[in-house]
C-alpha positions, 0 to 999 in steps of 0.5 A, spaced: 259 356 785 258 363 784 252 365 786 247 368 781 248 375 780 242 379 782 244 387 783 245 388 775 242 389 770 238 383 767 235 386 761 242 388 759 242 388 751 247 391 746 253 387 743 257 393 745 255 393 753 256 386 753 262 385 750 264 392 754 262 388 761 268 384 764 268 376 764 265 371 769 271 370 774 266 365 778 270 358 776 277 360 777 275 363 784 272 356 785 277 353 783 281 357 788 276 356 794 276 348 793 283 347 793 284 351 799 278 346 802 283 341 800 289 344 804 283 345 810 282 337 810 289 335 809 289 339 816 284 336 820 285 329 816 293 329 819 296 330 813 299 337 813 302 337 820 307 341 823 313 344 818 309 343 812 303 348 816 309 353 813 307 351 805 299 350 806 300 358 809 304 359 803 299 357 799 294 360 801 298 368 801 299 365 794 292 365 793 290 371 796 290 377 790 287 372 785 281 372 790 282 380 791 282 380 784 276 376 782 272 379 787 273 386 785 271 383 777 264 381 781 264 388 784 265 391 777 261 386 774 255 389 779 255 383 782 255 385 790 252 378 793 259 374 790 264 381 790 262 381 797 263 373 799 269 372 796 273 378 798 271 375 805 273 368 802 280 372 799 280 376 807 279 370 810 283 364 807 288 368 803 289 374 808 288 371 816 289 364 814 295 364 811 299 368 815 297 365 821 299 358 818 306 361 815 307 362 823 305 355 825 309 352 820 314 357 822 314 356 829 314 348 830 321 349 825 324 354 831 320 351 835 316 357 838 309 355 842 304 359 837 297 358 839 292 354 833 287 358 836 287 365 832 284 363 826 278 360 830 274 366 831 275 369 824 272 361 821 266 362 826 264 369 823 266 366 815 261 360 817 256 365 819 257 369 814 255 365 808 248 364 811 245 371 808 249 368 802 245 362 802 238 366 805 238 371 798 240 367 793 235 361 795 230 361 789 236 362 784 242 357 786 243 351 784 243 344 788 250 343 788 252 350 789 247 351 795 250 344 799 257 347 798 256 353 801 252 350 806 258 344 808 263 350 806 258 353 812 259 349 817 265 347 816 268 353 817 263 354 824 264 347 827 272 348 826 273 355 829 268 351 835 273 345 836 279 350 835 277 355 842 275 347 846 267 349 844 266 342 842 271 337 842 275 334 838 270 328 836 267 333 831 274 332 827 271 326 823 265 331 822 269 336 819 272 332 815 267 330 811 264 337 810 270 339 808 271 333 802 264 335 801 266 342 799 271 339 795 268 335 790 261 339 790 266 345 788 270 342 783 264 340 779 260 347 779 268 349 777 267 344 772 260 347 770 262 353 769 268 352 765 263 349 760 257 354 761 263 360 760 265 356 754 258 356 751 257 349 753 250 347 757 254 345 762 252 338 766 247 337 771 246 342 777 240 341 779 235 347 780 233 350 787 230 347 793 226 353 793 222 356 789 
């Protein structure tokens, strides 16, 4: 699901440069992205509830400094478009998320009230955040990764709206498909990329809507 890097050096020749410039981090990072996105809609499909809010935000912690990690590869990479998103995604998911999910779960075991709404703000300027993203990279990523990003996007939005009572809780069903959206078109670009990485052709991504 990595997007196509666009700030390093393209003519890049030598054996001895290539092999000096680190490996893609993209899948393992869409690895984590999409089994996180599958906690979220555990959450929003009533699942994990309650006590077990403590294990999802575990999780997400657990997840945070792979993320940090990949996203620093991205930097080193020169690769300042992925670099950036995902050391939102690692922030986002990983950092606020998961200890703030850790509290939930914390709170309902002691029973302390603890507000579900402090997440919804950081979600909203996540979701908003992939849309440059999308913009920059619109005549170079690929189908499946452009309808991840963009259910990724809403998703995060609509959820941050229905959190703060922007919107109701009707557009829980709508969240959920986003959601499972993003798993299952994530996971397939996950799996490409493990293929394209291993020196395989990969399978079917589609080519860009724009040209």
């Amino acid at each position: 699901m990595a997007l196509k890097e666009l700030n390093h050096n393209k003519a890049e020749t030598g054996t001895s440069e290539k092999q000096e410039r680190p490996g893609d981090p993209g899948p393992a990072l869409t690895f984590i992205f999409t089994m996180l996105t599958m906690e979220f809609w555990g959450i929003q499909a009533g699942i994990f509830n309650g006590p077990t809010m403590l294990s999802v935000g575990l999780v997400q912690i657990a997840c945070f400094i792979p993320y940090l990690i990949g996203a620093i590869l991205f930097f080193i990479r020169g690769d300042s478009v992925n670099g950036n998103i995902f050391l939102i995604f690692a922030t986002l998911f990983g950092g606020v998320g998961g200890f703030c999910n850790t509290m939930i779960g914390f709170g309902n075991i002691m029973g302390w009230p603890i507000s579900k709404q402090m997440t919804a703000l950081p979600y909203i300027l996540g979701g908003l955040s992939i849309f440059p993203v999308l913009w920059v990279n619109r005549k170079t990523a690929d189908k499946v990764t452009t309808i991840c990003y963009l259910a990724a996007a809403f998703f995060l939005s609509l959820s941050g709206l229905v959190s703060l009572n922007i919107l109701s809780g009707s557009w829980n069903s709508i969240i959920q498909w986003l959601s499972l959206t993003v798993v299952i078109t994530g996971f397939y670009s996950c799996f490409n990329g493990l293929l394209v990485c291993g020196g395989s052709r990969g399978i079917p991504v589609g080519k860009p809507f724009y040209k």
